[in-house]
C-alpha positions as CSV (number, residue, x, y, z in Angstrom):
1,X,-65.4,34.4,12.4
2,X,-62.8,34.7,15.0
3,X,-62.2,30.8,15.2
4,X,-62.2,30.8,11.1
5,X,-59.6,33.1,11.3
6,X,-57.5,31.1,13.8
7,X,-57.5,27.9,11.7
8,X,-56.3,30.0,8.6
9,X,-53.5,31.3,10.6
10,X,-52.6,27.8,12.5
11,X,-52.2,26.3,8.4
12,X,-50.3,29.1,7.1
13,X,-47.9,28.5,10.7
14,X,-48.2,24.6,10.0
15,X,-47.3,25.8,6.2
16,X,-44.7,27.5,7.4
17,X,-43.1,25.3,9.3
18,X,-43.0,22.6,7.2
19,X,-41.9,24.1,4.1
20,X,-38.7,25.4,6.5
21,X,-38.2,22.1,7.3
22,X,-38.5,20.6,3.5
23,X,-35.9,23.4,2.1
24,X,-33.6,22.4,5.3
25,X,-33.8,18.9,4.4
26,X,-33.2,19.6,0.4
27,X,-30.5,21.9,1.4
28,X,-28.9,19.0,3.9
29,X,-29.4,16.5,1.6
30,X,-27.5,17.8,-1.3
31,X,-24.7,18.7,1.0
32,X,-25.1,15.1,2.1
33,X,-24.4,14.0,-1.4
34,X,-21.7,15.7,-1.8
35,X,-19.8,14.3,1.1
36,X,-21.1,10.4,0.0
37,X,-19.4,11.6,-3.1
38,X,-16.0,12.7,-1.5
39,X,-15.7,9.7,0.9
40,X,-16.2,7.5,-2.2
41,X,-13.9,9.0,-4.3
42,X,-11.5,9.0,-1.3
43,X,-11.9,5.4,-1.3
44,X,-11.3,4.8,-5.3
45,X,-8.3,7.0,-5.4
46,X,-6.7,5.2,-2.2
47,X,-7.6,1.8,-4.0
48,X,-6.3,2.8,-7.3
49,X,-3.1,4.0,-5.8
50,X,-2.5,0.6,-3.3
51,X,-2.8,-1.2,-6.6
52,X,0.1,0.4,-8.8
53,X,2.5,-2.7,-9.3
54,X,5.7,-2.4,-7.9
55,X,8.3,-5.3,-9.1
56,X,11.3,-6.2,-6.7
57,X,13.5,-7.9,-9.3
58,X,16.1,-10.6,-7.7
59,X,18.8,-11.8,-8.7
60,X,18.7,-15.1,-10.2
61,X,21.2,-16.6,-7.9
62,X,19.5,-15.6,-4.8
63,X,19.3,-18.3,-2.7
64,X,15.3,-19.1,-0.5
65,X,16.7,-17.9,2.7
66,X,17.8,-14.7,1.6
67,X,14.6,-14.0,0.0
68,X,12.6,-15.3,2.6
69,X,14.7,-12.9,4.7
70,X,14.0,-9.4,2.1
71,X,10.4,-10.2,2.1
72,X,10.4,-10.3,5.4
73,X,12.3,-7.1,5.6
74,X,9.8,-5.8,3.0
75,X,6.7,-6.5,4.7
76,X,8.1,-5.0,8.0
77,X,8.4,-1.3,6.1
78,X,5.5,1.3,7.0
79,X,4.8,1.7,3.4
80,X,4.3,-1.9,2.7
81,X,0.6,-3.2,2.4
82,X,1.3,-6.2,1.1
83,X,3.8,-8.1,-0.8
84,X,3.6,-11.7,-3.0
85,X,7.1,-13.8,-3.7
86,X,6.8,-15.3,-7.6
87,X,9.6,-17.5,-8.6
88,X,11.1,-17.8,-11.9
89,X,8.8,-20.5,-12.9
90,X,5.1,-18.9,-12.1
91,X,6.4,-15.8,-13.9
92,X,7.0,-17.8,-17.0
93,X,3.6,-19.8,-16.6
94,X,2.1,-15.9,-16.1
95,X,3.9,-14.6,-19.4
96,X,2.5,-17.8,-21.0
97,X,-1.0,-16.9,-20.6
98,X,-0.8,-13.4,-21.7
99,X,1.3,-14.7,-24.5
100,X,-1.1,-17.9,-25.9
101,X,2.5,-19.1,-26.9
102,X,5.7,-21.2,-24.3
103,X,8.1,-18.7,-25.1
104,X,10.4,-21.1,-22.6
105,X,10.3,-24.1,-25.2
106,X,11.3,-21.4,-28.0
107,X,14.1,-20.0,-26.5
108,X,15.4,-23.1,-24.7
109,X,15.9,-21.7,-21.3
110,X,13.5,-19.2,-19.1
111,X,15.2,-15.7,-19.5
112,X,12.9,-14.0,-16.2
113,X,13.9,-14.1,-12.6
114,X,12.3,-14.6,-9.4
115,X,10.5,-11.4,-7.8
116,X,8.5,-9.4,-5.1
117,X,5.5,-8.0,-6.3
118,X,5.1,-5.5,-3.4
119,X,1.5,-3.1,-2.7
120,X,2.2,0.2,-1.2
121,X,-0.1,2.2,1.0
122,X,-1.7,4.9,-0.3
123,X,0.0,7.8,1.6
124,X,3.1,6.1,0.5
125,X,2.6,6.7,-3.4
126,X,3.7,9.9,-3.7
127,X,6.8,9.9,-6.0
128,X,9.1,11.3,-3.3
129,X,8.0,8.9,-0.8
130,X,8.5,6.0,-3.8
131,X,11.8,6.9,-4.4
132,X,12.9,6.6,-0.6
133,X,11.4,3.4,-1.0
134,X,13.1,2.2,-3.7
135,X,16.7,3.4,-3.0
136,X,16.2,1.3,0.3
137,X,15.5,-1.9,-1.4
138,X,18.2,-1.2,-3.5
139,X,21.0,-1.2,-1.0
140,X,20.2,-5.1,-0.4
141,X,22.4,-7.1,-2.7
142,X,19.9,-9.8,-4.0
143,X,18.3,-6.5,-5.6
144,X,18.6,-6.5,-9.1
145,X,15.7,-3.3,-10.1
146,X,13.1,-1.9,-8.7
147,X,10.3,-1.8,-11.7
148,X,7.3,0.7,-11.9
149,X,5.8,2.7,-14.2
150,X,7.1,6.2,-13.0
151,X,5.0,7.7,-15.5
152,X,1.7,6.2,-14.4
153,X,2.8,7.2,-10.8
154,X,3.0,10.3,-11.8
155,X,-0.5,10.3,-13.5
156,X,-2.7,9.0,-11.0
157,X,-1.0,11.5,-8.1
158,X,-1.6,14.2,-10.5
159,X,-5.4,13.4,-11.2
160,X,-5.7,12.2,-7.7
161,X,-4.8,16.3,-6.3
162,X,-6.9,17.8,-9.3
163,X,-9.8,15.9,-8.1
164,X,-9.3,16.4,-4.5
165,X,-9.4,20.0,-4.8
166,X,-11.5,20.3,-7.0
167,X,-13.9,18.4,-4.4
168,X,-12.8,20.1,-2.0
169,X,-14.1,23.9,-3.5
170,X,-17.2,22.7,-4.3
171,X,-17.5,21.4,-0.7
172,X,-17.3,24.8,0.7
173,X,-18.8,26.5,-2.5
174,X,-21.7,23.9,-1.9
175,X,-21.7,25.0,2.3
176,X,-21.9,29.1,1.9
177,X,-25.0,28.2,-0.4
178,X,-26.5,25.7,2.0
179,X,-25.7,28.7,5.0
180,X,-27.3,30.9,2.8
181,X,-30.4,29.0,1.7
182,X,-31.5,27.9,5.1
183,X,-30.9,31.3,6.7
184,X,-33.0,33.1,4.5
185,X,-35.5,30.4,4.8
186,X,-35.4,30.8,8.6
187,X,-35.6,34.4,7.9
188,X,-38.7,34.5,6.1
189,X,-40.8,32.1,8.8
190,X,-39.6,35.2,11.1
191,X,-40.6,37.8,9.1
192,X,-43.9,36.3,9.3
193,X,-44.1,36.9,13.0
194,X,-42.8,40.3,13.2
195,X,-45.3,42.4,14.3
196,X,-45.5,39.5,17.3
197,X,-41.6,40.0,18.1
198,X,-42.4,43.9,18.5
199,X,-45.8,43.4,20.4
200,X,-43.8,41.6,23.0
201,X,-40.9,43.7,23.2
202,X,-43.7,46.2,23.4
203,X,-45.2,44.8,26.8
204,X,-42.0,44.5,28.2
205,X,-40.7,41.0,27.5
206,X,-36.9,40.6,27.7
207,X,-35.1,39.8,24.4
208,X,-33.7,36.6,25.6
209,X,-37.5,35.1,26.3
210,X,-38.7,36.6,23.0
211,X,-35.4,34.8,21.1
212,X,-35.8,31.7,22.7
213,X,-38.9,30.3,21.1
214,X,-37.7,31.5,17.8
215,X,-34.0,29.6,18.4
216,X,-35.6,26.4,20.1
217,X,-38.2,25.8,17.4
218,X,-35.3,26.8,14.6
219,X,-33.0,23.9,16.1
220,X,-35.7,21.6,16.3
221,X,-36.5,22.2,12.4
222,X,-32.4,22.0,11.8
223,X,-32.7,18.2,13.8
224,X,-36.2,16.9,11.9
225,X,-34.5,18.1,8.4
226,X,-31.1,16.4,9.3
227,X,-32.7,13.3,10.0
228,X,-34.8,13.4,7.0
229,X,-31.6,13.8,5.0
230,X,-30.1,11.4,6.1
231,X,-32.8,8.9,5.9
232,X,-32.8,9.9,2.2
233,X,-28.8,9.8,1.9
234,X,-29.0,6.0,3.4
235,X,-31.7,5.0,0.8
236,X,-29.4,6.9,-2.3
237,X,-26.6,4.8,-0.8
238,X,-28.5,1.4,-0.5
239,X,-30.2,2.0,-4.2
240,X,-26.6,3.0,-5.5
241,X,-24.9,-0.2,-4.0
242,X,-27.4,-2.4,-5.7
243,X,-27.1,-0.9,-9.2
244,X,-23.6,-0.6,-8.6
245,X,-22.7,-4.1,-6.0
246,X,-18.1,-3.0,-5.8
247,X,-19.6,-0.3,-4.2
248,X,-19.9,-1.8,-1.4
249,X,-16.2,-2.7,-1.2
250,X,-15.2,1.1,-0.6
251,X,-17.9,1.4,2.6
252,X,-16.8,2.6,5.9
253,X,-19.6,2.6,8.6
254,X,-17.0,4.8,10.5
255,X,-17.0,7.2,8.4
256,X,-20.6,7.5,7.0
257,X,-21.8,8.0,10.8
258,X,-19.5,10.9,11.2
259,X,-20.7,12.3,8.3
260,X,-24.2,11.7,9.3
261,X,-23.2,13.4,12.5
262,X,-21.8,16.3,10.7
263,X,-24.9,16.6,9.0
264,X,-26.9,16.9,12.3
265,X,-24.5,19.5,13.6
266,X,-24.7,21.7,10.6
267,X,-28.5,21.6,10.8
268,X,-28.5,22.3,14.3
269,X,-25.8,24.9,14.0
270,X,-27.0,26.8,10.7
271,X,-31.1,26.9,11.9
272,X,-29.7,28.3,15.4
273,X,-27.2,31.1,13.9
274,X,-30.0,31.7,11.6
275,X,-33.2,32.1,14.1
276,X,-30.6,34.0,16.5
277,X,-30.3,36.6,14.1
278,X,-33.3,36.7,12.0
279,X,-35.1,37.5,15.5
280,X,-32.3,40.0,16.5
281,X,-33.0,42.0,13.4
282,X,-36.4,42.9,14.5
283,X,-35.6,43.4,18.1
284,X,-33.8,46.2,17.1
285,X,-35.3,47.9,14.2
286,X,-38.1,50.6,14.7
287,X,-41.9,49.9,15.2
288,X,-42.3,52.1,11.7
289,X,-39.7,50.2,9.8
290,X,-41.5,46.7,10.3
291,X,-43.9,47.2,7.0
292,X,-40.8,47.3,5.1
293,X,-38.3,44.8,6.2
């Protein structure tokens, strides 16, 4: 009878333990989730911004070594990711094939002039920081305009905060539920051992040997959870990437192993915090009290 009774009470422990670790790795997992989803979108909004088109129109008597010598000037500015000289002639063959029609033969002469089509960095596309920009070209004397959509700027840098934080309070809405799901999963596995916290204190064990079990097995079931949700995050990723194949443009290893990281530290972190205190709560509440907490 005695041994039945053990093996009931080593599956509800084993039951236990697992079902701690499931609701850890859950938990994990959609916190997970939503950091794939912030990197990425991190990633599209930096790409959509580097690709805002930014004309440097010449002037038409510019002459190849001073343009040579203002796109050299160009690519040497901080803000510069990349820049791409077209001459009066490809414009024209560029309108052309927009157009379906030779405008050129029409009007008798080609009416464009020769430009820099210029990429800014991301952290550069901030109107303010666009402005700077352009008054600087502006100064040079073979600069005839500086042409971009200032509304469209506007737009994207607009949507582009919006989105951030909104991401950004759902990040920590999304970790105060993940703190508080895990700890009061924690808190329940301890609840169910009690009666075994109080024995102990009982016979005289300190509180730090009668924590540590609690805190070492807690950290352990942080780690085994962590690693299952990340093991689930890389096969989301690798099933996303081959519906969705640019998405594999916009990954950084870099940064998807410090998120992983994170990951593991928040597991570790939130299941220690959790079996610290869950255990401290019945170290110091009263023998009579434990049928009711």
């Amino acid at each position: 009878m005695a041994k039945q009774e053990d093996i009931i009470v080593g599956r509800r422990l084993k039951s236990s333990y697992i079902s701690t670790v499931v609701s850890i790795t859950l938990v994990l997992y959609v916190l997970g989730l939503l950091g794939l989803i912030v990197l990425h979108a991190q990633k599209i909004s930096g790409h959509i911004q580097e690709n805002i088109g930014f004309q440097v129109i010449l002037a038409e008597n510019a002459g190849q070594p001073e343009v040579m010598s203002m796109q050299r000037t160009i690519d040497a500015m901080p803000a510069v990711k990349s820049s791409k000289f077209i001459s009066k002639e490809e414009a024209a063959e560029d309108l052309m094939d927009e157009l379906g029609e030779d405008f050129v033969d029409f009007l008798g002469y080609n009416p464009l002039f020769p430009s820099i089509d210029v990429r800014l960095r991301a952290d550069y596309t901030h109107p303010d920081s666009i402005q700077i920009f352009e008054n600087q070209l502006t100064e040079n004397r073979i600069v005839k305009e500086v042409y971009y959509q200032k509304s469209l700027v506007h737009l994207i840098n607009e949507n582009v905060r919006r989105i951030g934080f909104v991401l950004l309070l759902f990040s920590a809405l999304l970790t105060i539920i993940a703190f508080a799901l895990i700890n009061n999963t924690i808190r329940l596995s301890v609840f169910a051992k009690r009666f075994l916290i109080k024995s102990m204190q009982l016979v005289g064990a300190t509180q730090s040997f009668i924590r540590r079990p609690f805190v070492i097995k807690g950290i352990t079931q942080g780690i085994i959870g962590s690693i299952i949700a990340i093991g689930l995050l890389i096969f989301t990723l690798y099933t996303a990437q081959r519906q969705i194949p640019d998405l594999q443009a916009f990954q950084d290893i870099t940064l998807l192993f410090l998120l992983f990281a994170l990951i593991v530290i928040l597991g570790i972190i939130i299941s220690w915090v959790s079996s610290y205190f869950a255990v401290r709560k019945y170290l110091k509440i009263k023998t009579d009290y434990l049928y009711f907490y």
